[in-house]
N, CA, C and O atoms as a Maestro MAE file, in Angstrom:
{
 s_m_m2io_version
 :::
 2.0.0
}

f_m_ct {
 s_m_title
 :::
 protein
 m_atom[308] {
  # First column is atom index #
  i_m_mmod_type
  r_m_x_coord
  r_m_y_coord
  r_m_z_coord
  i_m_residue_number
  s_m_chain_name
  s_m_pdb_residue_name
  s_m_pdb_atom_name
  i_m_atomic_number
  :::
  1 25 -11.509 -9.532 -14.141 1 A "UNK " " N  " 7
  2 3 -11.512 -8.257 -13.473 1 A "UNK " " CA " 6
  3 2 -10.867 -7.176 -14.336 1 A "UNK " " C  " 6
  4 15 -11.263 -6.012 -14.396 1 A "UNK " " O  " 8
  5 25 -9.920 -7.644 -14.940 2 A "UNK " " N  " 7
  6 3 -9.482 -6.723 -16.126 2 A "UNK " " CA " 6
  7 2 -10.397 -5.821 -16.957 2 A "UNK " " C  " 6
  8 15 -10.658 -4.659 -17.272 2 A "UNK " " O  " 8
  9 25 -10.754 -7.263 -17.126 3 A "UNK " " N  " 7
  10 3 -11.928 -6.478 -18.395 3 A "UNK " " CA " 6
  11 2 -13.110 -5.109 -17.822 3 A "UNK " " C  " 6
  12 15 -13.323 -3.993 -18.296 3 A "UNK " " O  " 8
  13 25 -13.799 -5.956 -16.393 4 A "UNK " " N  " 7
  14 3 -13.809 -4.854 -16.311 4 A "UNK " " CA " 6
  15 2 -13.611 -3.278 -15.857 4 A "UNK " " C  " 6
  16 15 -14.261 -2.276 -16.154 4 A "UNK " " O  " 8
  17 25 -12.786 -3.410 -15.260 5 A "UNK " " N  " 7
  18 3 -11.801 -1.837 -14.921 5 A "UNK " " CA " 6
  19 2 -11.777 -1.317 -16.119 5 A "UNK " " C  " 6
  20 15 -11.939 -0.096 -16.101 5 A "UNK " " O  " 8
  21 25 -11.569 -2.010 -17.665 6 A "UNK " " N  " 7
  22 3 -11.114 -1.827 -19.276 6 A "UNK " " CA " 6
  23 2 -12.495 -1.318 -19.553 6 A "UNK " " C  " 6
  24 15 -12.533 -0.094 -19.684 6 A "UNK " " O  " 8
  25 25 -13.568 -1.905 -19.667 7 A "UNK " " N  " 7
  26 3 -14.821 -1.542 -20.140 7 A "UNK " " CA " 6
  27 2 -15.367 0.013 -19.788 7 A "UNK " " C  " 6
  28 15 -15.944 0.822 -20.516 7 A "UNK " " O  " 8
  29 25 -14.836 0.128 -17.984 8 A "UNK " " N  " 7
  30 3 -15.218 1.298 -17.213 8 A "UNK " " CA " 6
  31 2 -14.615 2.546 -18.132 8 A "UNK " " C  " 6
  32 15 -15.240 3.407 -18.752 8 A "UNK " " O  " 8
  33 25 -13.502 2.389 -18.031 9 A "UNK " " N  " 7
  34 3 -12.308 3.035 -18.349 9 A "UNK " " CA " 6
  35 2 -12.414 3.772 -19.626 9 A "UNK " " C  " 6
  36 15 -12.142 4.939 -19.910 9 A "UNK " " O  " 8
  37 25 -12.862 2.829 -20.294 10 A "UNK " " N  " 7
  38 3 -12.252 2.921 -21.766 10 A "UNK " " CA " 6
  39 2 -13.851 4.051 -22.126 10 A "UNK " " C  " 6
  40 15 -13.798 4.759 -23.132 10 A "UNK " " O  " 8
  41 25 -15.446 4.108 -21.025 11 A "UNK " " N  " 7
  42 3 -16.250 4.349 -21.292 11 A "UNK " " CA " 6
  43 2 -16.302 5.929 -21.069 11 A "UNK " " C  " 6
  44 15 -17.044 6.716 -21.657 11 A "UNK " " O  " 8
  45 25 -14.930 6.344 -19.658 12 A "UNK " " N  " 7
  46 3 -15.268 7.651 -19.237 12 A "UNK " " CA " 6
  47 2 -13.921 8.349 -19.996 12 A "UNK " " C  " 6
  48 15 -13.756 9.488 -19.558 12 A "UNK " " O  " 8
  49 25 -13.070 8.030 -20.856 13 A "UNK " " N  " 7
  50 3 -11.363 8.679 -21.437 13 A "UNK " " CA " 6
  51 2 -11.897 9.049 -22.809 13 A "UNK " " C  " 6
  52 15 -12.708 8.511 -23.562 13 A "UNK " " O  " 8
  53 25 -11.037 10.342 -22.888 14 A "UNK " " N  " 7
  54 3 -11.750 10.930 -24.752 14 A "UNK " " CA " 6
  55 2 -10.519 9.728 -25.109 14 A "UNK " " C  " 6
  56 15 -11.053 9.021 -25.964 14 A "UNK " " O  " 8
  57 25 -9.863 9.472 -24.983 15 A "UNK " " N  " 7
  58 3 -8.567 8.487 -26.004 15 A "UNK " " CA " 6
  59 2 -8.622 7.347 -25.526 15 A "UNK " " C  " 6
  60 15 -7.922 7.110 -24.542 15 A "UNK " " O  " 8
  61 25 -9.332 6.476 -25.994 16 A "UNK " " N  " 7
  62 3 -9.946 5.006 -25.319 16 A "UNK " " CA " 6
  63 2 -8.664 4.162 -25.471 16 A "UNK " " C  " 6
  64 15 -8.190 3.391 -24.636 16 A "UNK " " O  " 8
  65 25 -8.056 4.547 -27.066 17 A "UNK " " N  " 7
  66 3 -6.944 3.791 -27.803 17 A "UNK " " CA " 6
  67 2 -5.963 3.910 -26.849 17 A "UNK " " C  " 6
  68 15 -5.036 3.111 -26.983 17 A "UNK " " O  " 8
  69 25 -5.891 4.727 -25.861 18 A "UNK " " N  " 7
  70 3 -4.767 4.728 -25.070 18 A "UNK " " CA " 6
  71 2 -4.593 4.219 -23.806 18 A "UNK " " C  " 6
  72 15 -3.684 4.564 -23.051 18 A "UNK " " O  " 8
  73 25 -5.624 3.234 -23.504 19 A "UNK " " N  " 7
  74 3 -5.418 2.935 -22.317 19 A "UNK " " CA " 6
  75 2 -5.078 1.511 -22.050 19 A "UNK " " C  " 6
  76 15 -5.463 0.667 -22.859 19 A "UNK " " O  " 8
  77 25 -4.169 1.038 -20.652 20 A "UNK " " N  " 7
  78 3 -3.723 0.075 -21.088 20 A "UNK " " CA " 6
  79 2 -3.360 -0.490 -19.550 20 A "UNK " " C  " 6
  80 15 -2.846 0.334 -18.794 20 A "UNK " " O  " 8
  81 25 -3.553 -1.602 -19.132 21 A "UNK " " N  " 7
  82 3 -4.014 -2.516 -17.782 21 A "UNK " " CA " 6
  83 2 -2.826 -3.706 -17.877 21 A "UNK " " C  " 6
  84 15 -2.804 -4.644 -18.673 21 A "UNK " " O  " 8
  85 25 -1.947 -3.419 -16.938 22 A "UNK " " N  " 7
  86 3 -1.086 -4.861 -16.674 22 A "UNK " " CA " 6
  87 2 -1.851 -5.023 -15.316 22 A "UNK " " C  " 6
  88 15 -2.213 -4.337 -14.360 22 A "UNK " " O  " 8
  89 25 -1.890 -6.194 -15.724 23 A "UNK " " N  " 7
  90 3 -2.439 -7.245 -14.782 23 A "UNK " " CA " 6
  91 2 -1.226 -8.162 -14.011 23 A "UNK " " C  " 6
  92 15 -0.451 -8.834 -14.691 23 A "UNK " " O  " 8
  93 25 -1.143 -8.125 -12.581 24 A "UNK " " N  " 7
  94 3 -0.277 -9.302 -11.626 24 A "UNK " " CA " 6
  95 2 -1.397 -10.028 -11.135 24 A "UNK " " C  " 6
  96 15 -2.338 -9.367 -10.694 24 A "UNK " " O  " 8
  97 25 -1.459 -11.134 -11.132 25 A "UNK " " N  " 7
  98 3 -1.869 -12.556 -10.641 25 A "UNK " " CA " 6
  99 2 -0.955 -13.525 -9.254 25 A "UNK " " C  " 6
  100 15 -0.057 -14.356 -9.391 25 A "UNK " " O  " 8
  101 25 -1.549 -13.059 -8.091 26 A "UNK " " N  " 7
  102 3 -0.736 -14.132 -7.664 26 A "UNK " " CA " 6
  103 2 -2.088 -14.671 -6.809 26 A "UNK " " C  " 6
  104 15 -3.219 -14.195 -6.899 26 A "UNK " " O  " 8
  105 25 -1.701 -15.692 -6.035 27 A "UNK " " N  " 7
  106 3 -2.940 -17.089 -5.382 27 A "UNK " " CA " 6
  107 2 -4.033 -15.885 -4.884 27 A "UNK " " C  " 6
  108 15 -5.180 -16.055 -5.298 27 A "UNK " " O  " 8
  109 25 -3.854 -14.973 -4.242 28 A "UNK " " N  " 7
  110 3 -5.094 -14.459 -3.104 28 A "UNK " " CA " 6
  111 2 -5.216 -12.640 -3.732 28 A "UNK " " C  " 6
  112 15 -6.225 -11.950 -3.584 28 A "UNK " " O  " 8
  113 25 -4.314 -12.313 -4.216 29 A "UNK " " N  " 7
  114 3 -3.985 -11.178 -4.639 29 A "UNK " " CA " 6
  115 2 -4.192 -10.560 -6.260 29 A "UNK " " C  " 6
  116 15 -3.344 -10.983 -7.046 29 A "UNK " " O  " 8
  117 25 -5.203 -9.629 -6.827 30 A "UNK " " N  " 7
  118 3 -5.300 -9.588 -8.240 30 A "UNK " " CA " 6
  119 2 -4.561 -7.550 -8.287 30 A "UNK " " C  " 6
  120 15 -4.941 -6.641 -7.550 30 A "UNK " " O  " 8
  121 25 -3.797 -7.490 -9.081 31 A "UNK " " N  " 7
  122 3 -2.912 -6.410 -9.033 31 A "UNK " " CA " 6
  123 2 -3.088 -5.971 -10.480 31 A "UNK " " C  " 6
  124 15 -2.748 -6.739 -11.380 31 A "UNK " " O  " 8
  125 25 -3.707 -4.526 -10.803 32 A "UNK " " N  " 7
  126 3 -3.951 -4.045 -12.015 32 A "UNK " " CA " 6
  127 2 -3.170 -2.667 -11.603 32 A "UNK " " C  " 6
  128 15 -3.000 -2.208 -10.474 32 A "UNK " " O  " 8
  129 25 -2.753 -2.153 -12.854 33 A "UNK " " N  " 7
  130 3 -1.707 -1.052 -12.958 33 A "UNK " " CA " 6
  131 2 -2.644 -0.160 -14.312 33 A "UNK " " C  " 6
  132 15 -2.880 -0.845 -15.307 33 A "UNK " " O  " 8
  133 25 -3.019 0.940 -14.317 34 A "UNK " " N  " 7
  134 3 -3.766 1.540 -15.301 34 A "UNK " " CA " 6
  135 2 -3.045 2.201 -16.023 34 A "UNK " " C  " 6
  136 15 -1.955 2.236 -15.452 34 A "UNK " " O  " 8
  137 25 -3.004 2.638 -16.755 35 A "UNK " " N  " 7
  138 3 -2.542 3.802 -17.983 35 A "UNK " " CA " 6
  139 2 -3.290 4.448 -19.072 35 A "UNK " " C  " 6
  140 15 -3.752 3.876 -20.059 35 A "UNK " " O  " 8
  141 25 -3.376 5.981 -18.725 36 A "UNK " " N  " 7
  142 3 -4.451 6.243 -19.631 36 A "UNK " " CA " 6
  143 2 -3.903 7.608 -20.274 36 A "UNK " " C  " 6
  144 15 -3.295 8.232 -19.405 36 A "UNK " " O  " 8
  145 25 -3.911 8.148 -21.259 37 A "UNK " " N  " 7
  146 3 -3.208 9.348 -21.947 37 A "UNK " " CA " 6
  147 2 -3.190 10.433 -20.466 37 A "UNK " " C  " 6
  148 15 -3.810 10.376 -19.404 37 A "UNK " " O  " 8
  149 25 -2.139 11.419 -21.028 38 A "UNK " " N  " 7
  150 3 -2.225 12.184 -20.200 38 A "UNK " " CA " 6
  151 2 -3.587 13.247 -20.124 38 A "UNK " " C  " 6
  152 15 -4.226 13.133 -19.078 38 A "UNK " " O  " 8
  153 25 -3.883 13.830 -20.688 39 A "UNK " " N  " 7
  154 3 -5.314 14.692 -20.699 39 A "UNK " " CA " 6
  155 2 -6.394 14.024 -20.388 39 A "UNK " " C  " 6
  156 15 -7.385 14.670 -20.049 39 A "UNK " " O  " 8
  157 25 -6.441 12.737 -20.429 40 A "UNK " " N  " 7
  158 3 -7.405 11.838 -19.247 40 A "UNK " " CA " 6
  159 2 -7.390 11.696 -17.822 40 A "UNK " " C  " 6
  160 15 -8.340 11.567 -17.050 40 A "UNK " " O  " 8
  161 25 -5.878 11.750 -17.545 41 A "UNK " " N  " 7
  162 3 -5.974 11.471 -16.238 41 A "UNK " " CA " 6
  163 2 -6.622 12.206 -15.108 41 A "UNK " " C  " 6
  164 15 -6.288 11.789 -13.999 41 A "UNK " " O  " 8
  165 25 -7.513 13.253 -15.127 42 A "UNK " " N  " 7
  166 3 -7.902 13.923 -14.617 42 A "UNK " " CA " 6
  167 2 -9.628 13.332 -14.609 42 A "UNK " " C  " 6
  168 15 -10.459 13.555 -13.728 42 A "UNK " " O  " 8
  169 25 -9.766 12.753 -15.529 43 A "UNK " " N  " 7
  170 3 -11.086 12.197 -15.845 43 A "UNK " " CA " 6
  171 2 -11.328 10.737 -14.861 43 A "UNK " " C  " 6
  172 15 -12.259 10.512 -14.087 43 A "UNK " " O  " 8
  173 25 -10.257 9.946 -15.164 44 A "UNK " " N  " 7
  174 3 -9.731 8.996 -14.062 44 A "UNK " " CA " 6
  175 2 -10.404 9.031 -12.816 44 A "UNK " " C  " 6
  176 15 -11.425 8.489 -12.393 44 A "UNK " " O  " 8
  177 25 -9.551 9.825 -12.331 45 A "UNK " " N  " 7
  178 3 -9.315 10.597 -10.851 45 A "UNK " " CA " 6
  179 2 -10.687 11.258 -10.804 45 A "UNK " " C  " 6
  180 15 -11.126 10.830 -9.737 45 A "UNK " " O  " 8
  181 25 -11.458 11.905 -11.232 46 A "UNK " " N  " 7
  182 3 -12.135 12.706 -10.849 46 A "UNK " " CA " 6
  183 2 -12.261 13.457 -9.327 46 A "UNK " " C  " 6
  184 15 -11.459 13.262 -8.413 46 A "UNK " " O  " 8
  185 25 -13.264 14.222 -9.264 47 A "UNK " " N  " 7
  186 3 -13.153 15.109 -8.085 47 A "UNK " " CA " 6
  187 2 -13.067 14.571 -6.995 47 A "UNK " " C  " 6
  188 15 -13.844 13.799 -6.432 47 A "UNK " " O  " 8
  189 25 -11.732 15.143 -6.565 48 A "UNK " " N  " 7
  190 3 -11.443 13.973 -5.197 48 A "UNK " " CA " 6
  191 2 -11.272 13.049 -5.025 48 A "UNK " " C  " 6
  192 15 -11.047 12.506 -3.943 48 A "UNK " " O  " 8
  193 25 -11.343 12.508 -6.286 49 A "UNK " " N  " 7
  194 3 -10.496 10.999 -6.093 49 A "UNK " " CA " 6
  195 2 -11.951 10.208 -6.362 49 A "UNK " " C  " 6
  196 15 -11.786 8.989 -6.392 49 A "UNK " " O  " 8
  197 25 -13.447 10.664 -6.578 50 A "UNK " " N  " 7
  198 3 -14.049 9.847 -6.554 50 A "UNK " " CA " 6
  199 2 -14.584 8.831 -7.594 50 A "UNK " " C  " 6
  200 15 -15.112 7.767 -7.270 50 A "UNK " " O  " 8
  201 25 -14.444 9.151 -8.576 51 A "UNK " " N  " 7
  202 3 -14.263 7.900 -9.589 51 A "UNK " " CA " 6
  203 2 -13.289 7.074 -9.641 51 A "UNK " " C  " 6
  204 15 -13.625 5.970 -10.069 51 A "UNK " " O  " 8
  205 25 -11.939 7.211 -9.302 52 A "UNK " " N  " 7
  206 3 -11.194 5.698 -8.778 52 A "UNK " " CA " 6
  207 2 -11.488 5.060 -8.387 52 A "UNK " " C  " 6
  208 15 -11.684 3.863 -8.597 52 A "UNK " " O  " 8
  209 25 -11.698 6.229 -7.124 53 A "UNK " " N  " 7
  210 3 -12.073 5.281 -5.906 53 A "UNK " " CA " 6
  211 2 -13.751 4.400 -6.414 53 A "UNK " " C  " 6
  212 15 -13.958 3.236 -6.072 53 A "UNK " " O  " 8
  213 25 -14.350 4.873 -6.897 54 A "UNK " " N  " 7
  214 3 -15.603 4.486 -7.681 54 A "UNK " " CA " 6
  215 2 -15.231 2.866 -8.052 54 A "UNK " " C  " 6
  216 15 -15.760 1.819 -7.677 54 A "UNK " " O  " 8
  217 25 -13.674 3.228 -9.281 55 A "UNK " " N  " 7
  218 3 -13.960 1.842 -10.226 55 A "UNK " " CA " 6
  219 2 -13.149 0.885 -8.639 55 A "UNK " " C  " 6
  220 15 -13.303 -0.336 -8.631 55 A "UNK " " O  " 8
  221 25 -12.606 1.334 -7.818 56 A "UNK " " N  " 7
  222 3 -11.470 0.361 -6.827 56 A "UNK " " CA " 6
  223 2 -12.919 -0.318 -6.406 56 A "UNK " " C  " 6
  224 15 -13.121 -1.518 -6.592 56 A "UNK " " O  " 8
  225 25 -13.819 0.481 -5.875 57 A "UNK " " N  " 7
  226 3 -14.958 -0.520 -4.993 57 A "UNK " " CA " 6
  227 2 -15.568 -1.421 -5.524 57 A "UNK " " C  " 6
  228 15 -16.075 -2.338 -4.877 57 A "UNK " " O  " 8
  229 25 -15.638 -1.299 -7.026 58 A "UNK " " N  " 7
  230 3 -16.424 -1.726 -8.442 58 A "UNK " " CA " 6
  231 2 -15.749 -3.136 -8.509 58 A "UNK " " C  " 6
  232 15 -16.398 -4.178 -8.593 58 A "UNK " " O  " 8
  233 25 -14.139 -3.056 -8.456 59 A "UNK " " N  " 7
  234 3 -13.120 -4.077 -8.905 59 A "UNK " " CA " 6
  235 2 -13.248 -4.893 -7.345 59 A "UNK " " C  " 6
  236 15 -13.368 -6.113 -7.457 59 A "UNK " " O  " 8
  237 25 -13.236 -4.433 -6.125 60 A "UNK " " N  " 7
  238 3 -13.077 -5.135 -4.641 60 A "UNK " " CA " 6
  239 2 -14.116 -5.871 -4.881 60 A "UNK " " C  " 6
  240 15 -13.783 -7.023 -4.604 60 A "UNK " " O  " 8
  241 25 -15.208 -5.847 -5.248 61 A "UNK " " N  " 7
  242 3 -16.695 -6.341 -4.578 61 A "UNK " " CA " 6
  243 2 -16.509 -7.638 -6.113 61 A "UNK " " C  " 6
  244 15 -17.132 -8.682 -5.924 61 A "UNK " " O  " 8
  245 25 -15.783 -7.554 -7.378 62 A "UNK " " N  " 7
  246 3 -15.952 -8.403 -7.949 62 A "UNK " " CA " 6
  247 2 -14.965 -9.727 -7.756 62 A "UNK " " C  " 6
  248 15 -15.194 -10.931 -7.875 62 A "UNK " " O  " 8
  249 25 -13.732 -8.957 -7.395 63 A "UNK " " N  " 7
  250 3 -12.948 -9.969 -6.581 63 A "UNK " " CA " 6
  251 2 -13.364 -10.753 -5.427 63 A "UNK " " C  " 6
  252 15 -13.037 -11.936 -5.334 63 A "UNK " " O  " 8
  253 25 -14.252 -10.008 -4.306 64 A "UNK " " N  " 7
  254 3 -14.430 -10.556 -3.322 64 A "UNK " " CA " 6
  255 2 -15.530 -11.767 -3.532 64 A "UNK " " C  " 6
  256 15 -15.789 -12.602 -2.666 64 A "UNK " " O  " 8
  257 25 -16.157 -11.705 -4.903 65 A "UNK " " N  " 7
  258 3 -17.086 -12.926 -5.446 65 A "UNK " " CA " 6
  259 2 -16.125 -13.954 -5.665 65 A "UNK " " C  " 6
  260 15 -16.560 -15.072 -5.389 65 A "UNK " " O  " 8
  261 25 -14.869 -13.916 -6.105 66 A "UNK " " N  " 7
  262 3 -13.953 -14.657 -6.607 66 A "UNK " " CA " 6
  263 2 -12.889 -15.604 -5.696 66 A "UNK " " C  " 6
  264 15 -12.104 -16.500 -6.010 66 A "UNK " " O  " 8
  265 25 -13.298 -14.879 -4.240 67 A "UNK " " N  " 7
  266 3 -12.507 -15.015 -2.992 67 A "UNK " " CA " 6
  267 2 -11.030 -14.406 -2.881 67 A "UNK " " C  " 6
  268 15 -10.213 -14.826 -2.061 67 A "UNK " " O  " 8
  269 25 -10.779 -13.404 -3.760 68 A "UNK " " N  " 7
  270 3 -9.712 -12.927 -3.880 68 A "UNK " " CA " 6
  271 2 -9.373 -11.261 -3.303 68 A "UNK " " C  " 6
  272 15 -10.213 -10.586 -2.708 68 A "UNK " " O  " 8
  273 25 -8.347 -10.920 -3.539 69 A "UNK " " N  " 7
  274 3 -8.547 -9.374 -3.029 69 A "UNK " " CA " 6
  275 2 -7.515 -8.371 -4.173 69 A "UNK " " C  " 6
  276 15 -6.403 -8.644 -4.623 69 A "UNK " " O  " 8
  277 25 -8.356 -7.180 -4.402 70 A "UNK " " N  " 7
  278 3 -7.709 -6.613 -5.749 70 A "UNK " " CA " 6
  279 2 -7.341 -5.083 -5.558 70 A "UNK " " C  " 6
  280 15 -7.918 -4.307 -4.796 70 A "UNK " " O  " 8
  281 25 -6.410 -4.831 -6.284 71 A "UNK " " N  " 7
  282 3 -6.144 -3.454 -5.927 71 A "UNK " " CA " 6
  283 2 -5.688 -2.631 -7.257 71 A "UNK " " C  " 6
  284 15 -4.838 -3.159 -7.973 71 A "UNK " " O  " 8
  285 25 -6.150 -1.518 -7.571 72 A "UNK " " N  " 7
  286 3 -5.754 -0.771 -8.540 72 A "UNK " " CA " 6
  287 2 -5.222 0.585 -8.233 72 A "UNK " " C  " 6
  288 15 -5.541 1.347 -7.320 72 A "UNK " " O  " 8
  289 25 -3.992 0.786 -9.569 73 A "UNK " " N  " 7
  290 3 -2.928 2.120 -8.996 73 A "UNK " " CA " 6
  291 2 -3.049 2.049 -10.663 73 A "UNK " " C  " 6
  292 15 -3.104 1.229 -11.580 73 A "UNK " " O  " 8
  293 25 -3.049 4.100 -10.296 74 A "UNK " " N  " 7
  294 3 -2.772 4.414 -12.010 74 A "UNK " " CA " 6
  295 2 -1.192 4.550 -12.139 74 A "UNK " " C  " 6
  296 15 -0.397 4.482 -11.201 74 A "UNK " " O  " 8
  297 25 -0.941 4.720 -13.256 75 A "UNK " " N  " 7
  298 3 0.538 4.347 -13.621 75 A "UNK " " CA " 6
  299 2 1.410 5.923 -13.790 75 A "UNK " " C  " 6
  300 15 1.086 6.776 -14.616 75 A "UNK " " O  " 8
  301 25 2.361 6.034 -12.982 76 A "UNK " " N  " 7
  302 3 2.928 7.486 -13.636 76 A "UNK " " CA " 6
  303 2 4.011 7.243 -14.868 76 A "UNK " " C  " 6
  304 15 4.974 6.476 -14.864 76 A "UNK " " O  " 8
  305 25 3.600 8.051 -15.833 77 A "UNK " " N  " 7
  306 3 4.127 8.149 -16.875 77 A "UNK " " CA " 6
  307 2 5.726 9.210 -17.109 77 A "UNK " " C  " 6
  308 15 6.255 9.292 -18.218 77 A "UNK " " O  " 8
  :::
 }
 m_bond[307] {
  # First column is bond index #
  i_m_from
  i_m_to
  i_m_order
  :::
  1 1 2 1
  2 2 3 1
  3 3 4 2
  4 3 5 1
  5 5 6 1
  6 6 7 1
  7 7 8 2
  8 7 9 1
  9 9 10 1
  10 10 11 1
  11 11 12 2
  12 11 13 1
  13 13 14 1
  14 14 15 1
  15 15 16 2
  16 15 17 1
  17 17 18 1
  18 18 19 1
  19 19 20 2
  20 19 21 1
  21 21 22 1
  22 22 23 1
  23 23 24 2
  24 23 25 1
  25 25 26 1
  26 26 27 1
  27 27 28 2
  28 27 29 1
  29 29 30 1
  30 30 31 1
  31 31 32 2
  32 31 33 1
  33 33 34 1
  34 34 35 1
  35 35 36 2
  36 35 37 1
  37 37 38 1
  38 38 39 1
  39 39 40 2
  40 39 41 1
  41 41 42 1
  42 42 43 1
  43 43 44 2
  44 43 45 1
  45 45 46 1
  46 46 47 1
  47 47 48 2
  48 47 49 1
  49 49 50 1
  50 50 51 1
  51 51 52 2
  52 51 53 1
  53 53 54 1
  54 54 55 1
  55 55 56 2
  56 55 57 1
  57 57 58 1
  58 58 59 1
  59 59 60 2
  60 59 61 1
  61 61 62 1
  62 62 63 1
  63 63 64 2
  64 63 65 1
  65 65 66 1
  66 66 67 1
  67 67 68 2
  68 67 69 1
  69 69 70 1
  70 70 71 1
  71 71 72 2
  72 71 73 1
  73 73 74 1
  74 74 75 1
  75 75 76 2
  76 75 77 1
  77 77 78 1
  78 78 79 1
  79 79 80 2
  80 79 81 1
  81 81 82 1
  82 82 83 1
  83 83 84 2
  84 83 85 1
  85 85 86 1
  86 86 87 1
  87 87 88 2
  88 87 89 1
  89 89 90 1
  90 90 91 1
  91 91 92 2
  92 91 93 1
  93 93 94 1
  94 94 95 1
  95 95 96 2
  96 95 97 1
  97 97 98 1
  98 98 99 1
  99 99 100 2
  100 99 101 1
  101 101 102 1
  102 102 103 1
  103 103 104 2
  104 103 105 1
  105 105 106 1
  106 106 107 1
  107 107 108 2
  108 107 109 1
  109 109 110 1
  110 110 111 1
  111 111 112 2
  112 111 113 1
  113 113 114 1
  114 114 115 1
  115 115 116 2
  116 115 117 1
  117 117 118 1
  118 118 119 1
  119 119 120 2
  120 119 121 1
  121 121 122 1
  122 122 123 1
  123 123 124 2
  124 123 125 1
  125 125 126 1
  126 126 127 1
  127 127 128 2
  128 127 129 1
  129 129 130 1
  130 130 131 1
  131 131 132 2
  132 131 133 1
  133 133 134 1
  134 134 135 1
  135 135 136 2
  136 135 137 1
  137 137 138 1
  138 138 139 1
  139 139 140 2
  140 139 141 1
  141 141 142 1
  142 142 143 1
  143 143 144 2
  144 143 145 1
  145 145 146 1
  146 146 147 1
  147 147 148 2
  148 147 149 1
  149 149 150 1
  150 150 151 1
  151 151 152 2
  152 151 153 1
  153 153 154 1
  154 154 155 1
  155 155 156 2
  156 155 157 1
  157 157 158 1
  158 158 159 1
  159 159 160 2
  160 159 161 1
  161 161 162 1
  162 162 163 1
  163 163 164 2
  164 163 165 1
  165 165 166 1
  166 166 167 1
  167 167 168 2
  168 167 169 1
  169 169 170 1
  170 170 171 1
  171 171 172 2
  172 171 173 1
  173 173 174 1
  174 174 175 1
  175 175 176 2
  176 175 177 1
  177 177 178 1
  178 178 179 1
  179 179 180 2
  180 179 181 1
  181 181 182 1
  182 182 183 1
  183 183 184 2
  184 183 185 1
  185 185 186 1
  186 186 187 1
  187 187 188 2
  188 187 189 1
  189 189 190 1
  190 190 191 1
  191 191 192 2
  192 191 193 1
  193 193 194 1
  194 194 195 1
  195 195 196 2
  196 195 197 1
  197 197 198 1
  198 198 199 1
  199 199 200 2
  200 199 201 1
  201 201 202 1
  202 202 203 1
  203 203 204 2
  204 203 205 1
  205 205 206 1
  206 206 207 1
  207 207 208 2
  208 207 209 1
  209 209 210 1
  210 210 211 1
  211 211 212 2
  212 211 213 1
  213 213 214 1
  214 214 215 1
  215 215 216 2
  216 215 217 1
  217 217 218 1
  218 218 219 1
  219 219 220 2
  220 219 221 1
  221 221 222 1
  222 222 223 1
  223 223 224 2
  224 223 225 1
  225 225 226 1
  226 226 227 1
  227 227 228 2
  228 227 229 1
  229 229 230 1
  230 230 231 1
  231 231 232 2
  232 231 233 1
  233 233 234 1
  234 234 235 1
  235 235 236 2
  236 235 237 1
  237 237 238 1
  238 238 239 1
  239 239 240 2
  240 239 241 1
  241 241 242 1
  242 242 243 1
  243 243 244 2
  244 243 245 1
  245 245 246 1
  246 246 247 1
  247 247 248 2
  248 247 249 1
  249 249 250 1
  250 250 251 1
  251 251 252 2
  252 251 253 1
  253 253 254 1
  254 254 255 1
  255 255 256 2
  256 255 257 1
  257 257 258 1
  258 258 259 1
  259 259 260 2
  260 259 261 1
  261 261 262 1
  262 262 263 1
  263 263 264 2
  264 263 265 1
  265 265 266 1
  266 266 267 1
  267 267 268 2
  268 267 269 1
  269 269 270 1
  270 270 271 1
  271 271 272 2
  272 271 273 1
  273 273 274 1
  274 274 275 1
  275 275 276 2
  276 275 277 1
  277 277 278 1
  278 278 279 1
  279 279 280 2
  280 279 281 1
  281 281 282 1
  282 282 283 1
  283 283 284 2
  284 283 285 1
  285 285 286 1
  286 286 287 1
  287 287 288 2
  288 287 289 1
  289 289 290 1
  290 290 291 1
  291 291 292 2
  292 291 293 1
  293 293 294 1
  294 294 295 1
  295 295 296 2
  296 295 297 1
  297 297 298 1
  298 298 299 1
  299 299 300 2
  300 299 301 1
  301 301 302 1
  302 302 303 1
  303 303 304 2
  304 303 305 1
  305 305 306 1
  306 306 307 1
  307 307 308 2
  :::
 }
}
């Protein structure tokens, strides 16, 4: 699931080199933390929130193949 939130990510940020995904693992729960330069984060986020929210549904529906449940938060710097 990392990878791909990373693939998404890394496809819509002018500074690809800067972005960076801790991953928590526990039994039922997959927990990603984003980080992406600052002059991206707006790209992220997009209008209204709808490309997050974009990659969150992207990341739920691949977890939910996995039987797991996943959640992503960008990181304040």
């Amino acid at each position: 699931m990392k990878d791909l939130v990373e693939y998404i990510v890394k496809a819509l940020v002018e500074y690809p080199e800067q972005v960076s995904i801790h991953e928590t693992v526990s039994a039922s729960l997959v927990s990603l933390e984003l980080s992406v330069a600052d002059s991206d984060v707006g790209r992220i986020i997009g209008k209204g929130g709808r490309v997050v929210n974009s990659i969150r549904t992207l990341l739920q529906v691949s977890a939910a193949k996995q039987g797991k449940r996943a959640t992503l938060e960008l990181a304040e710097e």
